[in-house]
C-alpha positions, -999 to +999 in steps of 0.1 A: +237-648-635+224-624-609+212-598-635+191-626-651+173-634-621+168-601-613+148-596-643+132-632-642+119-631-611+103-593-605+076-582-619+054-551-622+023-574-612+046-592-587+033-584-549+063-600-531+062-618-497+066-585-472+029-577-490+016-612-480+033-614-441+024-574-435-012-588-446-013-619-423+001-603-390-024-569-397-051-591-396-043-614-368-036-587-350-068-567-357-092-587-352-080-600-318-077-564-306-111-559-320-125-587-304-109-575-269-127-535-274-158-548-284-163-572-260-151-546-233-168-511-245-200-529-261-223-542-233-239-508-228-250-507-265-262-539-258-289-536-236-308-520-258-300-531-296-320-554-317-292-570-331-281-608-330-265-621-299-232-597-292-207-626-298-221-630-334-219-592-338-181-590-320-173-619-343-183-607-378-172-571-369-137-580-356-136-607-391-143-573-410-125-549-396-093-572-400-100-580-436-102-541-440-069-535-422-052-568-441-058-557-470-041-519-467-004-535-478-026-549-506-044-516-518-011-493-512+007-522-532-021-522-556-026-484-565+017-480-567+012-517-594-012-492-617+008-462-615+035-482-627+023-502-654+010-466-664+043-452-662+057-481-681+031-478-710+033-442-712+077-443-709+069-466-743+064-438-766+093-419-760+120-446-756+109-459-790+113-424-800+148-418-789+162-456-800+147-446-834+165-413-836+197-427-824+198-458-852+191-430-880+220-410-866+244-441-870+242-454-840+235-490-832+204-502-814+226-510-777+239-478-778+206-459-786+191-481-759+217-467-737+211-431-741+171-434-743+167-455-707+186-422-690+151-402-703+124-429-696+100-420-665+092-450-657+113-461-629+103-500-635+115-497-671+142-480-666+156-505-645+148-532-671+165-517-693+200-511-677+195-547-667+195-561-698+220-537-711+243-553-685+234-586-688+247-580-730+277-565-718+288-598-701+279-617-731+241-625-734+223-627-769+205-594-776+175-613-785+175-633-751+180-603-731+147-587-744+129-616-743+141-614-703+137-581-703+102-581-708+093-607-681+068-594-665+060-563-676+018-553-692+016-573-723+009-542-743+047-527-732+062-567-733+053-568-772+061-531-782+098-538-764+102-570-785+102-548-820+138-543-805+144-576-819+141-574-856+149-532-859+183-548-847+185-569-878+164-541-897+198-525-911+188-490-930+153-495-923+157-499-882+143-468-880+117-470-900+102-501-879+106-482-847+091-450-861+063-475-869+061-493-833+060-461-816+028-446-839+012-480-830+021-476-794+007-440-793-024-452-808-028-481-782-025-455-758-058-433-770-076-465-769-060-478-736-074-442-718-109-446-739-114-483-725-104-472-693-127-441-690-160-460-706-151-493-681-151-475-649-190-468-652-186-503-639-171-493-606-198-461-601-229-491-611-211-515-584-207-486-559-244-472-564-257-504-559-243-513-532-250-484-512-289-486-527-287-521-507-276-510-480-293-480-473-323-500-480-314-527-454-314-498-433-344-486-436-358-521-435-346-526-399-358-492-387-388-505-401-388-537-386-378-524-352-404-496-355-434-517-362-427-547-348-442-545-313-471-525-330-507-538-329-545-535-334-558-549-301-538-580-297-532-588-334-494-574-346-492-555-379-461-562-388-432-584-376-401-594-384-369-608-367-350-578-365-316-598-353-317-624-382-329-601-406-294-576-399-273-611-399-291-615-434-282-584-445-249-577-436-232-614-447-248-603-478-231-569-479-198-583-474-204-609-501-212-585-523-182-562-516-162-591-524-174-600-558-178-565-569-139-556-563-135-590-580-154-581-610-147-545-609-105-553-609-114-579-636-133-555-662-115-523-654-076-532-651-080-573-665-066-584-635-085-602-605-052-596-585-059-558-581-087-556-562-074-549-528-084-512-531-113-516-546-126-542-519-113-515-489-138-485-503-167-516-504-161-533-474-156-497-452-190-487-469-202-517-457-192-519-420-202-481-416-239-488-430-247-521-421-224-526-394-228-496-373-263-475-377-282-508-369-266-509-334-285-474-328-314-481-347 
């Protein structure tokens, strides 16, 4: 049926394929626009930068400014995927709320579903619901149209939504079991904001270290470029390779950019698959330190 596959098939987590293309074409795009600018506008800067040959430099900075740009779809997608399953958790509370007070007013569970999907906020759930709804108008099992129903959808809201199933064959006590869902719910809630709050000290340890190594590096090439052609007589004080020592640093930055969004998107919102906005603030912070101020330095 084309309600089933509706619900089968999308899902809040879900990205879809205009995500992916948008992604692939930004980038291509990007970074061969990049590459034409910086080759054209970036001799002058050239002439007198320490830096690695300018083809290594137009290469890794046309590879990240495309990775920044592909990944917009991906964070816009991203941020709308945790307002949702937000929404969705949050919607939780009172839909179990209304079903309840619509079983202990006589009527049954389908109908109080009904009327309690016309006040849910959450736009994703909502739609669920009058999916399924439709889908046991044209015959479908209740039970098999929650089950489809929650397809999907955060595990926390997927299991509260399947206490539909036996308040439908809770007679008198229907109620009672949803009155009892929704206080748990509620409760998962506190805890859900809690875990949140304490886990994003993850994100501000990820951020400060990152810009501590960078701003470091930094320093280190001023250092570098400062003292290198310094010496005593004829014998240098201090030397380093200024050009391999910013290659160095800044295929590090990036690396690390990567793995923290990873990690941060893991810890914070369980989910490796939501890091596309994470990795856009670390990558950006990355190209500005690392990948601009040395050319000046």
């Amino acid at each position: 049926m084309k309600y089933k596959k509706n619900i089968s098939e999308s899902g809040v987590y879900d990205f879809g394929n205009k995500y992916i293309l948008s992604s692939l074409v930004a980038g291509i795009v990007i970074y061969f626009a990049s590459w034409f600018i910086f080759s054209r506008y970036l001799s002058g800067l050239f002439k007198d930068s320490r830096l690695a040959s300018e083809g290594i430099y137009i290469i890794l900075s046309s590879a990240t400014i495309s990775l920044i740009v592909a990944h917009i779809p991906f964070a816009l997608k991203t941020r709308k995927i945790v307002s949702n399953a937000s929404k969705a958790m949050k919607g939780m509370v009172l839909l179990l709320d209304t079903v309840s007070v619509g079983v202990k007013t006589g009527s049954t569970i389908v109908e109080s579903l009904q009327r309690a999907s016309i006040s849910v906020t959450s736009e994703e759930l909502r739609k669920r619901i009058k999916i399924a709804l439709a889908e046991i108008e044209l015959g479908e099992g209740f039970d098999k149209a929650v089950y489809d129903m929650v397809k999907g959808l955060p595990k926390t809201v997927s299991e509260s939504l399947k206490v539909l199933i036996p308040a439908s064959r809770g007679g008198s006590s229907a109620s009672t079991v949803l009155q009892l869902a929704r206080d748990f719910v509620r409760k998962l809630m506190m805890f859900d904001e809690v875990r949140k709050t304490s886990l994003s000290l993850y994100l501000y340890i990820a951020l400060i270290s990152i810009g501590i190594f960078e701003v470091g590096g930094v320093f280190l090439l001023y250092l570098s470029g400062s003292m290198a052609t310094a010496a005593q007589g004829s014998i240098e004080i201090f030397s380093v390779n200024y050009a391999q020592t910013w290659l160095f640093l800044y295929s590090t930055g990036i690396l690390l950019s990567i793995f923290s969004s990873l990690f941060s998107a893991k810890v914070i919102r369980g989910r490796i698959k939501l890091y596309a906005d994470y990795l856009e603030v670390f990558l950006t912070i990355n190209y500005i330190i690392m990948g601009i101020i040395p050319l000046f330095l």
